[in-house]
C-alpha positions as CSV (number, residue, x, y, z in Angstrom):
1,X,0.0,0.0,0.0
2,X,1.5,3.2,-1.2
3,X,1.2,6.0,1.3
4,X,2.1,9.7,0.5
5,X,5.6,9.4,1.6
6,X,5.9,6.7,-1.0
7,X,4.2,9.1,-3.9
8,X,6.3,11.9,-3.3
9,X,9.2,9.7,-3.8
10,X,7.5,8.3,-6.8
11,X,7.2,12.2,-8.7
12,X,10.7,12.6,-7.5
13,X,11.5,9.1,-9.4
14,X,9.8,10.8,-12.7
15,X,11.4,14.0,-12.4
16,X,14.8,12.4,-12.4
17,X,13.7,9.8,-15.1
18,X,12.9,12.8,-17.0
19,X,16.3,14.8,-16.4
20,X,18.0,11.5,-17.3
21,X,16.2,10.9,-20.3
22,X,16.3,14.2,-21.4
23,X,20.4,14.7,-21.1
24,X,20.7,11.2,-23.2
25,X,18.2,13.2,-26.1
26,X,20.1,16.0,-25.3
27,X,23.9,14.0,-26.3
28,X,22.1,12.3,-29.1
29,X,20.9,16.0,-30.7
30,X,24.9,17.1,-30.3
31,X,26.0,13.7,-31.8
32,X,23.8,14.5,-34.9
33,X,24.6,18.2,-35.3
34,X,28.3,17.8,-34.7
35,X,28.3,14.7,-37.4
36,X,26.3,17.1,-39.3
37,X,28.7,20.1,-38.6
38,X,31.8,17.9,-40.1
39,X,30.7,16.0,-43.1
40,X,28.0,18.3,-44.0
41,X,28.5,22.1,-43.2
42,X,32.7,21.7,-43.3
43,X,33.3,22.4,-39.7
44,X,36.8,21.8,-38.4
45,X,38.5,19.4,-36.1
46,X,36.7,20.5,-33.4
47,X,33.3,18.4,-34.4
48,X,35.2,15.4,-34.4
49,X,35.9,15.6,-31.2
50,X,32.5,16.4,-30.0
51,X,30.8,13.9,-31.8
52,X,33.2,11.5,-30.5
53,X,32.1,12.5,-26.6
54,X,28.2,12.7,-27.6
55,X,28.5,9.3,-29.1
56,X,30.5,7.5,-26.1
57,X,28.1,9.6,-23.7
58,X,24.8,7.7,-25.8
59,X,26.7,4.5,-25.0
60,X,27.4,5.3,-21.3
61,X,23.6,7.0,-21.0
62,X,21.9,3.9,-22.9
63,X,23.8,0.9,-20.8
64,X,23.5,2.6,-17.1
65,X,19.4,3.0,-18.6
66,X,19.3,-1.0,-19.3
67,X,21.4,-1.4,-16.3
68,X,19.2,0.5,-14.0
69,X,15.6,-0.9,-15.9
70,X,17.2,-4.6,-15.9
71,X,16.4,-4.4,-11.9
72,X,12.8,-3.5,-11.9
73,X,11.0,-4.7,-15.2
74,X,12.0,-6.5,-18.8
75,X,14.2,-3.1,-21.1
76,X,11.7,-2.6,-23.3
77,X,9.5,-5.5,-22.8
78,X,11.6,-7.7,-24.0
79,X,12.4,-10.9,-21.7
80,X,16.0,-10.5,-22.1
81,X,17.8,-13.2,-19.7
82,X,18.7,-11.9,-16.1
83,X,16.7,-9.0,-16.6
84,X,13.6,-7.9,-14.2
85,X,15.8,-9.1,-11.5
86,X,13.7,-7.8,-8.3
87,X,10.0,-9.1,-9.4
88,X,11.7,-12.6,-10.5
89,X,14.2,-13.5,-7.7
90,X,12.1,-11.4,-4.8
91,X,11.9,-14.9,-2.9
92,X,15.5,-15.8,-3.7
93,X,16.5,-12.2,-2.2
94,X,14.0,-12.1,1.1
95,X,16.6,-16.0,1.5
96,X,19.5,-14.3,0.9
97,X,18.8,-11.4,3.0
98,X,17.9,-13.4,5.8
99,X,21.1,-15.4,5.5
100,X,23.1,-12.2,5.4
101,X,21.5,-10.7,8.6
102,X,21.7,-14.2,10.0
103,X,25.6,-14.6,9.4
104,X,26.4,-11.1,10.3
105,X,24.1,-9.6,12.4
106,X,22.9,-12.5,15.1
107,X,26.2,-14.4,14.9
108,X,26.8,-15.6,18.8
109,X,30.3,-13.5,18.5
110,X,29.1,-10.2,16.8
111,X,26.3,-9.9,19.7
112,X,28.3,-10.6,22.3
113,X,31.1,-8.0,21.2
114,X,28.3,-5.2,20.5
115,X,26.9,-6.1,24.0
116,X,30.6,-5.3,25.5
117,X,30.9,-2.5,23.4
118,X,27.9,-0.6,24.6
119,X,28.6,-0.4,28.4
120,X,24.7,-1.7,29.7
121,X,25.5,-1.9,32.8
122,X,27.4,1.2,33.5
123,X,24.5,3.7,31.1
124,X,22.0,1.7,33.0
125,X,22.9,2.8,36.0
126,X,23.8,6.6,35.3
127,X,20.3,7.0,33.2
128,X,18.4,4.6,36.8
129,X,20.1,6.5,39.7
130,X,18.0,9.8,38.2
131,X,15.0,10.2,41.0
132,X,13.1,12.0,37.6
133,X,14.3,8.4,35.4
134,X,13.4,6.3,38.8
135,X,10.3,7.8,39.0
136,X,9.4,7.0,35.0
137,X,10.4,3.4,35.6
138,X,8.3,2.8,39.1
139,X,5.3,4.2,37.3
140,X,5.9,2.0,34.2
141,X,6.2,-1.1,36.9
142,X,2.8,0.3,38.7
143,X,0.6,0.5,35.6
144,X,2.5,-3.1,33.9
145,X,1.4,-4.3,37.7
146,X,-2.4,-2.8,37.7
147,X,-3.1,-4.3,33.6
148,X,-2.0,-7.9,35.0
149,X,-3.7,-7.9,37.7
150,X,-6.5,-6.9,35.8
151,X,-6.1,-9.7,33.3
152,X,-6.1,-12.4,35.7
153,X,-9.1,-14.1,36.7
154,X,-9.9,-13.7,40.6
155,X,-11.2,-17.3,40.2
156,X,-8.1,-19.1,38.5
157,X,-5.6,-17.4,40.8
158,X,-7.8,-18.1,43.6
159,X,-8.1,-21.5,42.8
160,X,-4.0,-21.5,42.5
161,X,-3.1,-19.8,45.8
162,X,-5.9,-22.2,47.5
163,X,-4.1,-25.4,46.2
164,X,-0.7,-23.7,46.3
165,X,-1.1,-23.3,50.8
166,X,-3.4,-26.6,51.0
167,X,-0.3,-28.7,49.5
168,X,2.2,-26.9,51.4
169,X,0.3,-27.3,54.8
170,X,0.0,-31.2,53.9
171,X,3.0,-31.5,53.0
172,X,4.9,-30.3,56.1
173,X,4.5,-31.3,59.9
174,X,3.5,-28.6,61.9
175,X,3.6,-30.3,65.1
176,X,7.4,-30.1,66.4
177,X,7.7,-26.3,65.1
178,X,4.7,-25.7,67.2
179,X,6.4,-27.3,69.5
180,X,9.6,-25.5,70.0
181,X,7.3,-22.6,69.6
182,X,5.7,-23.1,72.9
183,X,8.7,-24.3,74.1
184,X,10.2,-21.1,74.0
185,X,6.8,-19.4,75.2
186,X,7.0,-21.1,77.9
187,X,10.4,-20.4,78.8
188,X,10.3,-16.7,78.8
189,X,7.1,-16.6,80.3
190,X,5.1,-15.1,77.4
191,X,1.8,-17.4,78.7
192,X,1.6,-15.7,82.1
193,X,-0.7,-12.7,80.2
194,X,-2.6,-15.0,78.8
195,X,-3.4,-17.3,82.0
196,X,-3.7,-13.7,83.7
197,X,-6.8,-12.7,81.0
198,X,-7.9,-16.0,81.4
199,X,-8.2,-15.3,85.1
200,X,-9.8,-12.3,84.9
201,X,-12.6,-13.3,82.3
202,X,-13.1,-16.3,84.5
203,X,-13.5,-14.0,87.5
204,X,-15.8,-11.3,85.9
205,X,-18.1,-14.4,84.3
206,X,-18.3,-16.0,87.7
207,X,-19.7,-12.8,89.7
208,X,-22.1,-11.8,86.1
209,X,-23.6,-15.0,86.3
210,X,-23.3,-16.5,89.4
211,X,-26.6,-17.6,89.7
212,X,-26.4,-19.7,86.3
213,X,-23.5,-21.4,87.7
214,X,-25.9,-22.4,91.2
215,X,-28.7,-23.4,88.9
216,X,-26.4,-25.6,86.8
217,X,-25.4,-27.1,90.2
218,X,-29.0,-27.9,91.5
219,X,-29.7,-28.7,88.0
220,X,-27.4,-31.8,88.4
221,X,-28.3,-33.3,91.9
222,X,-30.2,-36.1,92.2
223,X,-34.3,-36.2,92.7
224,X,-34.3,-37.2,96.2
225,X,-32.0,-34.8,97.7
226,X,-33.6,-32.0,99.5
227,X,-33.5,-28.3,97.4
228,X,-32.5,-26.5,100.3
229,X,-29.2,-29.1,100.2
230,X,-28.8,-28.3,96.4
231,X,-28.7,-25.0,97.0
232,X,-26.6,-25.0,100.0
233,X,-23.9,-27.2,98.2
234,X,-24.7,-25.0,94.6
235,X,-23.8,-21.8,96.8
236,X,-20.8,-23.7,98.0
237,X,-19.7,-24.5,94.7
238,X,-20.0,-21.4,93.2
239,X,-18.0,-19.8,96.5
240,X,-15.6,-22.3,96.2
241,X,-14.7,-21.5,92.6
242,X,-15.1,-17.7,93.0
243,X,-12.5,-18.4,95.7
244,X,-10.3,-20.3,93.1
245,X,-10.3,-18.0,90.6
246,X,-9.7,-14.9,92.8
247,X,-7.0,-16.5,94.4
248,X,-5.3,-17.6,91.3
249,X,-5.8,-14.1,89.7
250,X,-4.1,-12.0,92.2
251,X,-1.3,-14.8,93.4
252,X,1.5,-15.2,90.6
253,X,2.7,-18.1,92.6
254,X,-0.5,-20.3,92.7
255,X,0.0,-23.8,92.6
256,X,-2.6,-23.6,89.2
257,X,-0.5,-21.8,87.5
258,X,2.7,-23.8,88.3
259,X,0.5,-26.7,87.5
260,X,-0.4,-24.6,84.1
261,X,3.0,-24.6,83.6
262,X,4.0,-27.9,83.7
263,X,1.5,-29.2,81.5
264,X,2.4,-26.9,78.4
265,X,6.2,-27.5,79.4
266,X,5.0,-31.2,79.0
267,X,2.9,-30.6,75.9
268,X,5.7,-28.7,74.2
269,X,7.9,-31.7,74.5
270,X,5.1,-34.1,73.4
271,X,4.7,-32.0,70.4
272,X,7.9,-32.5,69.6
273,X,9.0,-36.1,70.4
274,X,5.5,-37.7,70.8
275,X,4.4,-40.1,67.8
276,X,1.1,-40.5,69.2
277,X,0.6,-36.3,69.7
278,X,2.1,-35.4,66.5
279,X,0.1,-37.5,65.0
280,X,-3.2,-36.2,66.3
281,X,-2.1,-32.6,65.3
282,X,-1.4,-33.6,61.9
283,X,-5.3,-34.9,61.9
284,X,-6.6,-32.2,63.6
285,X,-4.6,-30.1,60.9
286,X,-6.1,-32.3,57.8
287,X,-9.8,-32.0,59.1
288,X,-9.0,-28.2,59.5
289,X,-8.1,-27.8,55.8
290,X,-10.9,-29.5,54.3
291,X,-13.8,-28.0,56.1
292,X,-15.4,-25.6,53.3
293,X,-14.6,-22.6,55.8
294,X,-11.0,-22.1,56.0
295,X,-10.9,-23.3,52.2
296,X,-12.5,-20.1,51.5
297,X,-10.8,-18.2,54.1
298,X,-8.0,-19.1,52.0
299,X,-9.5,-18.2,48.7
300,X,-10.3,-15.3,49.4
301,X,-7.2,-14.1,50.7
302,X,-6.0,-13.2,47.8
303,X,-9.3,-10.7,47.1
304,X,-7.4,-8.5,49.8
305,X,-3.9,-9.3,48.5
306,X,-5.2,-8.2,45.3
307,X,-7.1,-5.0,46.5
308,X,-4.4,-4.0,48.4
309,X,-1.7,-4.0,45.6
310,X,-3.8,-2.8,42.9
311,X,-4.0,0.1,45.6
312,X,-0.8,0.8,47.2
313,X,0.4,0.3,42.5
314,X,-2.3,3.7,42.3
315,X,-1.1,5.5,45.0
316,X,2.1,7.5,43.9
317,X,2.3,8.1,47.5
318,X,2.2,4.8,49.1
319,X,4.9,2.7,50.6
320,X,5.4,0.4,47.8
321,X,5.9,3.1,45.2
322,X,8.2,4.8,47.5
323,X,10.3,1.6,48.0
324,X,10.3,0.3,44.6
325,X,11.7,3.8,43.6
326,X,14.0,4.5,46.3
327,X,15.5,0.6,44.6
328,X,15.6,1.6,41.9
329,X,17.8,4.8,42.6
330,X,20.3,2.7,45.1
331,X,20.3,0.2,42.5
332,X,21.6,2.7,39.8
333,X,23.8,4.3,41.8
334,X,25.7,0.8,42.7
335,X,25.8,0.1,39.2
336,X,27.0,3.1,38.1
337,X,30.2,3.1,40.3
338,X,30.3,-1.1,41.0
339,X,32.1,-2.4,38.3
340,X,32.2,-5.8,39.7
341,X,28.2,-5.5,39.5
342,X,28.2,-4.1,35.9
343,X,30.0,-7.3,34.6
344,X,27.6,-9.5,36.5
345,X,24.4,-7.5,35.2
346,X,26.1,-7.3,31.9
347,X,26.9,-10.9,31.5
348,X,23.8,-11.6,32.6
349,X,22.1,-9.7,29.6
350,X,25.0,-11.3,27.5
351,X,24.3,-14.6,27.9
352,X,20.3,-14.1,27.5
353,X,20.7,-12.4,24.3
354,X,23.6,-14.7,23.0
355,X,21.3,-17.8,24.2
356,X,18.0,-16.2,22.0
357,X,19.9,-15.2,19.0
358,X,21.6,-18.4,19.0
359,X,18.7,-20.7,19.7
360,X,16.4,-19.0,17.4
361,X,18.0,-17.5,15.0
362,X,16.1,-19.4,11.8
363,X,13.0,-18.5,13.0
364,X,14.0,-14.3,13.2
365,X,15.8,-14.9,9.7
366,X,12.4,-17.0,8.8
367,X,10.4,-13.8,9.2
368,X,12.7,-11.6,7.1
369,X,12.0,-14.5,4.4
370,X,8.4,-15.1,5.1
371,X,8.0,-11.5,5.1
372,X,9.2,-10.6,1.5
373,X,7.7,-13.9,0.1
374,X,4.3,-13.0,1.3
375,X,4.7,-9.9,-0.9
376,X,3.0,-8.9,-4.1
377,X,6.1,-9.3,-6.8
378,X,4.6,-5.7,-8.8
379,X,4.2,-3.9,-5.6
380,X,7.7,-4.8,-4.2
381,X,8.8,-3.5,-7.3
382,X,7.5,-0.5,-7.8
383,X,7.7,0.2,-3.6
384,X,11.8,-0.5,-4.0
385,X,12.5,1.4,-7.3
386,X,10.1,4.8,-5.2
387,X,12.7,4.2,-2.9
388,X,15.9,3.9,-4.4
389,X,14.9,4.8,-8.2
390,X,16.0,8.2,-7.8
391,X,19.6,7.7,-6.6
392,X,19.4,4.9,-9.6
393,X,19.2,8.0,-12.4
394,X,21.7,9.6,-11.0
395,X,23.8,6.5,-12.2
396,X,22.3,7.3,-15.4
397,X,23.4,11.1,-15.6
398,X,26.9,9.8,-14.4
399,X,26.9,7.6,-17.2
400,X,26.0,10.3,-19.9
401,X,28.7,12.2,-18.6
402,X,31.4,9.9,-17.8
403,X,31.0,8.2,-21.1
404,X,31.1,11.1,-23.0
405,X,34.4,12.5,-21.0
406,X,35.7,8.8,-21.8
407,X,35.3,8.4,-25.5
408,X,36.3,12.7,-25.8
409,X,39.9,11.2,-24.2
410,X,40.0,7.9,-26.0
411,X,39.2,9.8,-29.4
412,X,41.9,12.5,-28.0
413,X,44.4,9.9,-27.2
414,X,44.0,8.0,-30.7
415,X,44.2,11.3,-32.8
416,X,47.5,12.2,-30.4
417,X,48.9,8.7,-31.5
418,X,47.8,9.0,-35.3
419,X,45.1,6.9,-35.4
């Protein structure tokens, strides 16, 4: 498809067709009036010599014209061999150009030495460690972050995180870790504030409800017993635990809360060396995972992962965009002064583009060739010669002129030599 850029080079084609054409009339019209001028009017010497240089610049003019029309069409229609060169070996050219630009351009050793020649590493860094460059880059990262997000389906990557935590939960034993977890609790006494809340609920539940806990009491004595006795020993109940909870609240040394002590010091250990325990967390863990609950506590985890970054990648202000650019300047920074870091980054890049080029090479040369065999053999033609075609006529002018100073010295040099 010819666009206007491809026109105007197409009238400037014609206009220097025209100038071409017109200075080989124009050699031809001196060759006839010099000839003329000698045999004809008696003119001296002098029209010798001209007609010699009009002639040889007609020769010179009319081979740089078949020359220069042997590349595009047939000289005159006529389907003179090797002629029409373009239109008839398009295919064979797209081959060889893709052969060309396959041997010399993605050759492992000519990438690797333009790669060294370039400096990545070293530009990289002086053009990264720029906050207003830094600041391009994080914002390029922040929308390339927001469109794939966007892409992805909620469900799929859902469905991926979900199986992704599920297998990884199954897969290792949680038991001894929470082991040496409590282990260490335990140690340094980080359970005392819990017992102590524990305490203190217990307490203020007791004295809300203390007359559930006496009717739960009475509740749970026989028939035959007297109520006044139920509710003597319900009142003594209650008292007695009110008593026990006081007194374990406000003494750090109650024998409760050694005994409290004890038994997660003990269960710490069991966690850890215990068959039978570990074995009952791991089921306890396994049930856990499959109830339909935490499956889509899971799942939806990433809804609020995804939220939250799709967010925080809006937000020129937030802390992610901040850190990702105040990277990006340290980063350039060290590469702009760490050479050690330049040649790793730049071999890095090195070996990527050395390992592409080599491994597919045929198929970038393929498109070069695909690419001109797909097109039309007439519009090829006529799109190379509205490129080129003008600095072609030029070869034509240079023809006319350099054949006709030719043949004036060969005619010059004969005469000097009595020929």
């Amino acid at each position: 498809m010819f666009n206007a850029a491809d026109e105007e080079r197409r009238r400037g084609v014609r206009r220097m067709k025209a100038t071409a054409t017109g200075l080989l009339i124009l050699v031809a019209l001196v060759y006839v009036l010099a000839t003329c001028a000698r045999h004809a009017w008696g003119a001296g010497d002098w029209a010798a010599y001209v007609a010699a240089a009009a002639e040889a610049g007609m020769v010179g003019a009319l081979a740089d014209w078949f020359a220069v029309t042997a590349l595009f069409r047939h000289p005159l229609g006529l389907p003179i061999p090797h002629t029409a060169i373009i239109p008839t070996k398009k295919d064979q050219l797209g081959v060889s150009l893709g052969e060309f630009v396959g041997e010399n351009f993605l050759s492992s050793d000519v990438v690797a030495a333009r790669l060294k020649a370039v400096g990545i590493g070293g530009r990289l860094g002086t053009w990264l460690a720029e906050p207003a460059h830094a600041d391009r880059v994080t914002a390029e990262l922040a929308t390339a972050l927001r469109g794939a997000l966007t892409v992805l389906r909620d469900s799929d990557v859902q469905a991926v995180v979900g199986e992704a935590i599920t297998r990884s939960a199954e897969t290792a034993e949680i038991a001894p870790g929470m082991g040496k977890t409590l282990e260490r609790v335990v140690a340094d006494g980080g359970h005392h504030r819990v017992v102590d809340l524990l305490c203190l609920k217990a307490h203020d539940w007791l004295v809300t409800h203390g007359e559930s806990v006496m009717d739960a009491v009475q509740g749970g004595a026989p028939g035959w017993t007297p109520r006044f006795v139920d509710r003597k020993i319900g009142d003594r109940v209650y008292k007695e635990l009110l008593r026990f909870v006081t007194e374990m609240r406000d003494m750090p040394e109650h024998p409760a809360r050694g005994a409290v002590d004890r038994f997660l010091t003990d269960f710490a250990s069991d966690l850890q060396s215990d068959t039978e325990t570990r074995a009952r967390v791991e089921r306890l863990k396994s049930d856990l995972l499959q109830r339909s609950e935490v499956q889509d506590v899971i799942a939806s985890a990433w809804t609020a992962i995804r939220s939250m970054i799709m967010s925080a990648a809006k937000d020129e202000q937030s802390e992610l965009r901040l850190r990702v650019r105040s990277s990006l300047i340290s980063l350039g920074a060290r590469l702009a002064s760490d050479g050690r870091l330049q040649d790793k980054l730049e071999g890095w890049i090195e070996g990527a583009v050395v390992y592409v080029v080599t491994t597919y090479r045929a198929e970038i040369t393929s498109l070069i060739t695909d690419t001109v065999a797909g097109w039309d053999a007439e519009h090829t033609t006529r799109k190379i010669e509205a490129h080129i075609g003008r600095d072609l006529q030029f070869i034509r002018i240079n023809g006319t002129v350099v054949g006709a100073m030719a043949g004036l010295l060969i005619y010059t040099v004969s005469r000097a030599l009595g020929a």
